[in-house]
MIBA-735032 format. One line per field, with one value per residue (C-alpha): residue in three letters; z, y, x; residue number from 1. Coordinates in steps of 0.1 Angstrom, whole numbers, plus 5000, padded with zeros to 4 digits. Each point is the difference from the previous one (the first is absolute). Layout:
residu	c(ALA  ...)
w	c(Z  ...)
v	c(Y  ...)
u	c(X  ...)
num	c(NUM  ...)
***
This chain:
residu	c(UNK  UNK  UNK  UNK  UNK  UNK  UNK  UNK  UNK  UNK  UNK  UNK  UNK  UNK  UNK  UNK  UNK  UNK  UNK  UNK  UNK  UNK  UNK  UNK  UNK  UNK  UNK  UNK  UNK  UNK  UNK  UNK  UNK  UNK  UNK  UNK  UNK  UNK  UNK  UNK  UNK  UNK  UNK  UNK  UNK  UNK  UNK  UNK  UNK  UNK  UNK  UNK  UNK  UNK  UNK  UNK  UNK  UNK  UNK  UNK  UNK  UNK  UNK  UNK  UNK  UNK  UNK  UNK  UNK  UNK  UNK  UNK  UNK  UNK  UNK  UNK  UNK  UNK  UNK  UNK  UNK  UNK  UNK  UNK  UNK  UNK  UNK  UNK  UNK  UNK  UNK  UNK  UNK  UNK  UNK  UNK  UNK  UNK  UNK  UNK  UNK  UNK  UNK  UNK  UNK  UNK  UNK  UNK  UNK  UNK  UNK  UNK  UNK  UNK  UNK  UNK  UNK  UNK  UNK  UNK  UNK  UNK  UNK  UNK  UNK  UNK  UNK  UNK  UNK  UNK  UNK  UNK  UNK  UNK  UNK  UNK  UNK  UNK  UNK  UNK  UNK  UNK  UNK  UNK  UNK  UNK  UNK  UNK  UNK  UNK  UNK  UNK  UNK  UNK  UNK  UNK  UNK  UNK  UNK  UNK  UNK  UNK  UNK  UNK  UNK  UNK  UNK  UNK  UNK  UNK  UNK  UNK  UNK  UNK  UNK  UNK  UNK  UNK  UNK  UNK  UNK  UNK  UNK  UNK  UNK  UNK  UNK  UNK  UNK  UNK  UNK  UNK  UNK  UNK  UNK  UNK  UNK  UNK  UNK  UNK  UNK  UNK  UNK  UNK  UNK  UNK  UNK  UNK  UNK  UNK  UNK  UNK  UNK  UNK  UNK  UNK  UNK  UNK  UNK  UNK  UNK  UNK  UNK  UNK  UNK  UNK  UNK  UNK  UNK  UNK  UNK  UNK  UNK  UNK  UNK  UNK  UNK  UNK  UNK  UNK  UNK  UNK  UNK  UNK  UNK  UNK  UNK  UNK  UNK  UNK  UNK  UNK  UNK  UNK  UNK  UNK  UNK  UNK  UNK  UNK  UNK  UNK  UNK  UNK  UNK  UNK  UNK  UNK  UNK  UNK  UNK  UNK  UNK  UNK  UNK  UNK  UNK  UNK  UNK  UNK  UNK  UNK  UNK  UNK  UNK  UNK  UNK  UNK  UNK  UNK  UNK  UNK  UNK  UNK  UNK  UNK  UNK  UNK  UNK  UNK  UNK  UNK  UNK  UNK  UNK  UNK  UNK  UNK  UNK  UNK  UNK  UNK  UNK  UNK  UNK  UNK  UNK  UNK  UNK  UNK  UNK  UNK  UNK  UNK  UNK  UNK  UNK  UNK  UNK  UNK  UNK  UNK  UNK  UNK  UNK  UNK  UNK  UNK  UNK  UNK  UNK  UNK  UNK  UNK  UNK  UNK  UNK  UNK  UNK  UNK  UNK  UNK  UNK  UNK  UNK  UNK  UNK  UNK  UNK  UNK  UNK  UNK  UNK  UNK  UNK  UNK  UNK  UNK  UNK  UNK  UNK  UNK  UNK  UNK  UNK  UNK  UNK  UNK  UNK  UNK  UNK  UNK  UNK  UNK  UNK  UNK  UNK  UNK  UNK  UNK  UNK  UNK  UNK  UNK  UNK  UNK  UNK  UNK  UNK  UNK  UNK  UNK  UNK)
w	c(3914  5035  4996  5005  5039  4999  5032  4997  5031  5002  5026  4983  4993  5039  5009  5031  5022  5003  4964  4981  5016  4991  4967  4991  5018  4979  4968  5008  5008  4971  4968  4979  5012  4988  5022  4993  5023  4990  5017  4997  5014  5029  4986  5029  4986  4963  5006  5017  4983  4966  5016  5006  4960  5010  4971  5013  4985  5004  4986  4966  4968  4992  5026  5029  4992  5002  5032  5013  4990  5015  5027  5003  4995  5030  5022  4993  5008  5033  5010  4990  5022  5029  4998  5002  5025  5021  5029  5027  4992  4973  5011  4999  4975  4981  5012  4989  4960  4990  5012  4980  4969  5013  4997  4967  4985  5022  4978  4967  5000  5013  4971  4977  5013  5000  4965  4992  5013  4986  4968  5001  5008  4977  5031  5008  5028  5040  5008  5032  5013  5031  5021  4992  5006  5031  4974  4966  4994  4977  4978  5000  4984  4978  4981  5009  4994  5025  5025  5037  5020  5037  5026  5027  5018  4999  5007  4981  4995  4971  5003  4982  4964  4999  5019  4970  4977  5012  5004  4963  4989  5030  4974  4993  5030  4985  4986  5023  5033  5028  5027  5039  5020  5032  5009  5013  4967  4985  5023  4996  4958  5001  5023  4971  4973  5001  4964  4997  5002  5028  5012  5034  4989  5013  4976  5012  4988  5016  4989  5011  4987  5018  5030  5015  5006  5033  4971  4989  5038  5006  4967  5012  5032  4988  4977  5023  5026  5030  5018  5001  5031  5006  4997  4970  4982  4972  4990  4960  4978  4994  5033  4988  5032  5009  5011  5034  5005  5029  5023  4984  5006  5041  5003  4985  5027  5023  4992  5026  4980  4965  4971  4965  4976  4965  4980  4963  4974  5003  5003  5035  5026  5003  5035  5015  4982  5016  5035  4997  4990  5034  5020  5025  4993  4963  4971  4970  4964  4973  4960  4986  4978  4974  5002  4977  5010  5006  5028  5017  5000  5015  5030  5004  5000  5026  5026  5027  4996  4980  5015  4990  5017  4989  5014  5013  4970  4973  4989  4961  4986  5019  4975  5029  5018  4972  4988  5034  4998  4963  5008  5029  5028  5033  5007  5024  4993  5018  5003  4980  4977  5018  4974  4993  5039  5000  4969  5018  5037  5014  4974  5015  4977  5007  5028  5000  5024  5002  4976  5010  5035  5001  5031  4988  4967  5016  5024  4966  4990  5033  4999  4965  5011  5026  4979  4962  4982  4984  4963  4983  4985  4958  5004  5017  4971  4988  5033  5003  4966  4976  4969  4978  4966  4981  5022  4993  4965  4998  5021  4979  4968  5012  5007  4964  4988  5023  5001)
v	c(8063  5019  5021  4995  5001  5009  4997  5005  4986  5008  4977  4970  4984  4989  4977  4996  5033  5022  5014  4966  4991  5031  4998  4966  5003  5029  4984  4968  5020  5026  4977  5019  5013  5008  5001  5021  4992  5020  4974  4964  4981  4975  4964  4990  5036  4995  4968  5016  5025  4979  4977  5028  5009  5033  5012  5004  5026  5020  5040  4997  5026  5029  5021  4974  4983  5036  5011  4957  5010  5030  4985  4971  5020  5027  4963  4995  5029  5005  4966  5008  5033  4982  4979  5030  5022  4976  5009  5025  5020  5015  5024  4991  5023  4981  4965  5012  5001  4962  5002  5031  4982  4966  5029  5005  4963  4992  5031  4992  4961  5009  5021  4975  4976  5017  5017  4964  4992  5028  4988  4964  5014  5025  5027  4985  4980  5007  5001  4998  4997  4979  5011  5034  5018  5031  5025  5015  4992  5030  4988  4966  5016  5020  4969  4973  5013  4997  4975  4991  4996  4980  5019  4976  5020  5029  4988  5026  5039  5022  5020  5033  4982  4982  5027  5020  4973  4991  5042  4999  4969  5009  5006  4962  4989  5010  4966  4981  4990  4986  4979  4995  4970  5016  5041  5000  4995  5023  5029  4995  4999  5034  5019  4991  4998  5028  4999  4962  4984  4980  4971  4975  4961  4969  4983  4965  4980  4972  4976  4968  4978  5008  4985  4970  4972  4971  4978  5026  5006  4963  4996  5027  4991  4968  5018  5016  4973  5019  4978  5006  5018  5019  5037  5013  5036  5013  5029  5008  5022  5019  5016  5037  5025  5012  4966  4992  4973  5010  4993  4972  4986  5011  4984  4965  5001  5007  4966  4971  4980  4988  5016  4994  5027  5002  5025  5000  5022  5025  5015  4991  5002  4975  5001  5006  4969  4982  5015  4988  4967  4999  5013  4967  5009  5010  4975  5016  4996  5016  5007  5026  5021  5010  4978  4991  5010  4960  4996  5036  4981  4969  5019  5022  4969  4980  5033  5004  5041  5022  5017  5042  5020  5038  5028  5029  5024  4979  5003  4987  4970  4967  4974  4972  5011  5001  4961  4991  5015  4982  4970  4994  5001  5017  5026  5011  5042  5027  5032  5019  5016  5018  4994  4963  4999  5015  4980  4962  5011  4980  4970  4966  4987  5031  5007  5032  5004  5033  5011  4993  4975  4968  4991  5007  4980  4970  4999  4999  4973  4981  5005  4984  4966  4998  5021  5000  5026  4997  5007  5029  4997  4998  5033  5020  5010  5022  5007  5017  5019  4975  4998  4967  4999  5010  5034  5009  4992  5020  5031  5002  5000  5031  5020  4992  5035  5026  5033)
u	c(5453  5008  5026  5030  5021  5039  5011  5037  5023  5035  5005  4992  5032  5000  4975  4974  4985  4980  5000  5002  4967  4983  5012  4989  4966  4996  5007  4981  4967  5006  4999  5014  5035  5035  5028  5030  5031  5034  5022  4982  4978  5007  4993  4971  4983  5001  4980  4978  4989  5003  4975  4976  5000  5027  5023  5036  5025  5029  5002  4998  4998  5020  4998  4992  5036  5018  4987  5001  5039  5003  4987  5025  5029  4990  4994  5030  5020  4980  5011  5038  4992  4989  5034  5025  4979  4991  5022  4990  5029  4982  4973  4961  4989  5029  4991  4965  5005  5000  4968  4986  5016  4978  4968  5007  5005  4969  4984  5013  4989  4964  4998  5012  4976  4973  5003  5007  4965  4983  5014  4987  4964  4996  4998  4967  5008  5002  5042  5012  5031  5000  5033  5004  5030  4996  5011  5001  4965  4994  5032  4982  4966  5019  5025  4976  4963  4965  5003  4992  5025  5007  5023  5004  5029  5023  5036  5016  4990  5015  5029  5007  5008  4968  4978  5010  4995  4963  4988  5013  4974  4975  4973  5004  4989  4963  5009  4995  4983  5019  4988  5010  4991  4996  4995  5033  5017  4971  5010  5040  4988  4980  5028  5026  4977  4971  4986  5005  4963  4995  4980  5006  4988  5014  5024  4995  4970  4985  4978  4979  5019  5032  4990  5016  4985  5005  5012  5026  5009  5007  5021  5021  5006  5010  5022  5022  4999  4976  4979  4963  4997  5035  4995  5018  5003  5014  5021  4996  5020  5030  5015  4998  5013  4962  5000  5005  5020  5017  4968  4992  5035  4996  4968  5010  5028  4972  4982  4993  4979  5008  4988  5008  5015  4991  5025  4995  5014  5030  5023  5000  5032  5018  5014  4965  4990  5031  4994  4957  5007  5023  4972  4989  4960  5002  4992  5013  4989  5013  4994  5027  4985  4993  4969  4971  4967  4989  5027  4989  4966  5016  5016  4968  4981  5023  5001  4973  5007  5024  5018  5005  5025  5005  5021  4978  4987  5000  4962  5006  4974  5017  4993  5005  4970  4978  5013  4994  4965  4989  5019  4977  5038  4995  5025  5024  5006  5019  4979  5028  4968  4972  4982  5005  4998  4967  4981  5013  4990  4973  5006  5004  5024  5023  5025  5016  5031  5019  5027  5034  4988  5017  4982  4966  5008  5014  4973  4976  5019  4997  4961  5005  5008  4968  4976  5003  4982  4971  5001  4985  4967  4998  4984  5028  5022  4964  5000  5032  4995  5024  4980  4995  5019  4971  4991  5040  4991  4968  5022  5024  4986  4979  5031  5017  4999  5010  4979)
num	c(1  2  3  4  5  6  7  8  9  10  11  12  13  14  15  16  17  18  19  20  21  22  23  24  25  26  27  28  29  30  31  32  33  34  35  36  37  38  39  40  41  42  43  44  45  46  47  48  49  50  51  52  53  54  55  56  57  58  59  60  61  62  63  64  65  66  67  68  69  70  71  72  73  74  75  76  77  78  79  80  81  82  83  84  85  86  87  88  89  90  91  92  93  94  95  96  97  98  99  100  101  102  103  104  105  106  107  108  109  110  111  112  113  114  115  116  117  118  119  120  121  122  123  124  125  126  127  128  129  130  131  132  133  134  135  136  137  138  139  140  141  142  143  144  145  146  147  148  149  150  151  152  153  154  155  156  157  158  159  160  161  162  163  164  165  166  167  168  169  170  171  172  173  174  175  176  177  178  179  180  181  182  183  184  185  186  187  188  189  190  191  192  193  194  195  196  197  198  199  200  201  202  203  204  205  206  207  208  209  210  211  212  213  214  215  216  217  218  219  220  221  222  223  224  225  226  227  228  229  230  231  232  233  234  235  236  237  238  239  240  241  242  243  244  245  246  247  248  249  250  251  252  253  254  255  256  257  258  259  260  261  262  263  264  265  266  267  268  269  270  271  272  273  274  275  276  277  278  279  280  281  282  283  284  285  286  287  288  289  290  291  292  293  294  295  296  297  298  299  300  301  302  303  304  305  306  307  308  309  310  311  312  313  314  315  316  317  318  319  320  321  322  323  324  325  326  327  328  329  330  331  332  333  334  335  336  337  338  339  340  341  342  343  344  345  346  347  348  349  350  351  352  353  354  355  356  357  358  359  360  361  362  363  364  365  366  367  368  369  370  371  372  373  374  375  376  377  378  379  380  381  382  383  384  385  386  387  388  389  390  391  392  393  394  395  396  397  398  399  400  401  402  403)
***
């Protein structure tokens, strides 16, 4: 029997995204997988991955249920911390220690889950923790064991306490090998992190099968009530601040022809809601999130574009674009990303409009209802690097035990 894959996702308790794909895709092509999730599983997910023959667990065993402890209890103090210091009258390094508390419970229930995975497999398995927290990886290697682990992102950096507390378990950090999506992350990684071994790969995965089909595009439409030929796009996902919202919200003001607006998942704001729905040449359609992956589809499906606005310097893995790409939806991108910018130029199911220009987006949106987009060719997530399920697979497995 292959051995076995833990892929351990701390974010599985919230369904739909970026991650749940990956993590189900991974699972279904693997054959032999545990997942280990320290706060649930999301009902939509657990099906999922049941259906693909995955084992589902929480941290369990001695030590696993100390640290899974540990880790509760600092959650929840962090989250009591954020409550009393959450007004500006306290000063930022102040306002800053709920979050290095949030660093540690992130460590501690990685730890737990993968010692809990390591457990289950006899330590011969590949482990990888899919949403890794930005810090503390040595501390991670040290109470959890040899594992891989994903860094989409840093949000937070370590202050004094926890700088002391990783130089004190850096030599764990020969533990384990940590992966960025793009070089961007890798660079911010190895300024903060210079021992810590590196690697840049894609998170996403993108296979054949994910492409929609004419038939799927026609359900959908039907679904959210958008006649055949009225231009429609769609706006997918939580509305983090790197989002750009604002110029998105200019240029649908901008609008002389109708378009229809496809919002789905959340949180989303409220009052810009309100105020599109008002907007004489906006048709708005909306799914409040969370969402399962099958209605994501649906709106994907029903959009002639998505639509991806970013503020200027965020250059992390956007898992919109890459849906977009494997679910066969043309796409509608700010040029926030050099990088990104660079790898879609020249593609015919891409228009890029500059970061932050209302006019330039609404005129893309204008063009939309005269010339729709063609859509990407089933070769174009390859094209753009994304690998299939199976070359994550093979990838990671090869990196299981860190030099």
């Amino acid at each position: 029997m292959t051995a076995a894959l833990v892929l351990v996702e701390p974010g599985a308790h919230r369904p739909g995204g970026h991650r749940d794909h990956a993590l189900t895709a991974l699972a279904a092509a693997h054959g032999n997988t545990v997942v280990v999730a320290p706060y649930g599983v999301a009902a939509p997910t657990r099906a999922a991955l049941l259906g693909a023959g995955a084992r589902v667990t929480a941290p369990a065993g001695r030590v696993p249920l100390v640290l899974a402890a540990a880790a509760a209890y600092t959650a929840a103090l962090a989250a009591a911390a954020r409550w009393v210091l959450a007004s500006r009258r306290w000063p930022v390094a102040v306002r800053r220690v709920p979050h290095q508390v949030t660093l540690l419970a992130r460590c501690l229930a990685e730890a737990a889950c993968v010692r809990t995975g390591r457990r289950l497999t006899g330590g011969a398995g590949t482990v990888v923790v899919l949403s890794a927290s930005e810090a503390l990886h040595g501390a991670a290697g040290l109470l959890g064991g040899h594992h891989v682990r994903f860094v989409h992102e840093l949000v937070t950096t370590e202050d004094a306490a926890l700088r002391l507390l990783g130089h004190l378990t850096r030599w764990g950090e020969r533990r384990v090998r940590a992966l960025a999506p793009t070089d961007a992350v890798r660079e911010d990684l190895a300024a903060r992190f210079p021992r810590l071994p590196l690697h840049v790969r894609p998170f996403a995965v993108a296979d054949p099968g994910d492409r929609l089909t004419d038939t799927d595009r026609r359900r959908a439409r039907e679904a959210f009530g958008i006649p055949p030929h009225e231009p429609a796009v769609c706006l997918v996902g939580a509305w983090w601040p790197y989002k750009d919202l604002d110029v998105v919200d200019a240029a649908l003001a901008r609008l002389d022809v109708p378009v229809h607006v496809l919002v789905v998942g959340g949180p989303a704001a409220h009052g810009l809601l309100k105020r599109w729905a008002a907007l004489p040449h906006v048709r708005l359609h909306t799914r409040p999130g969370p969402v399962p992956e099958a209605v994501v589809s649906q709106a994907y499906a029903a959009a002639d574009a998505a639509l991806v606005a970013r503020r200027a310097g965020v250059a992390k893995e956007s898992g919109l674009v890459v849906d977009a790409v494997r679910l066969g939806v043309p796409l509608i991108v700010s040029d926030h990303d050099p990088a990104l910018s660079k790898a879609l130029a020249g593609q015919d199911w891409v228009r890029l409009f500059p970061t932050a220009d209302s006019a330039a987006l609404a005129d893309v949106l204008r063009d939309l209802a005269w010339s729709p987009l063609p859509r990407p060719a089933a070769c174009a997530a390859a094209d753009l690097g994304v690998p299939t399920a199976a070359e994550q697979i093979a990838f990671l497995t090869d990196l299981k035990e860190p030099c």
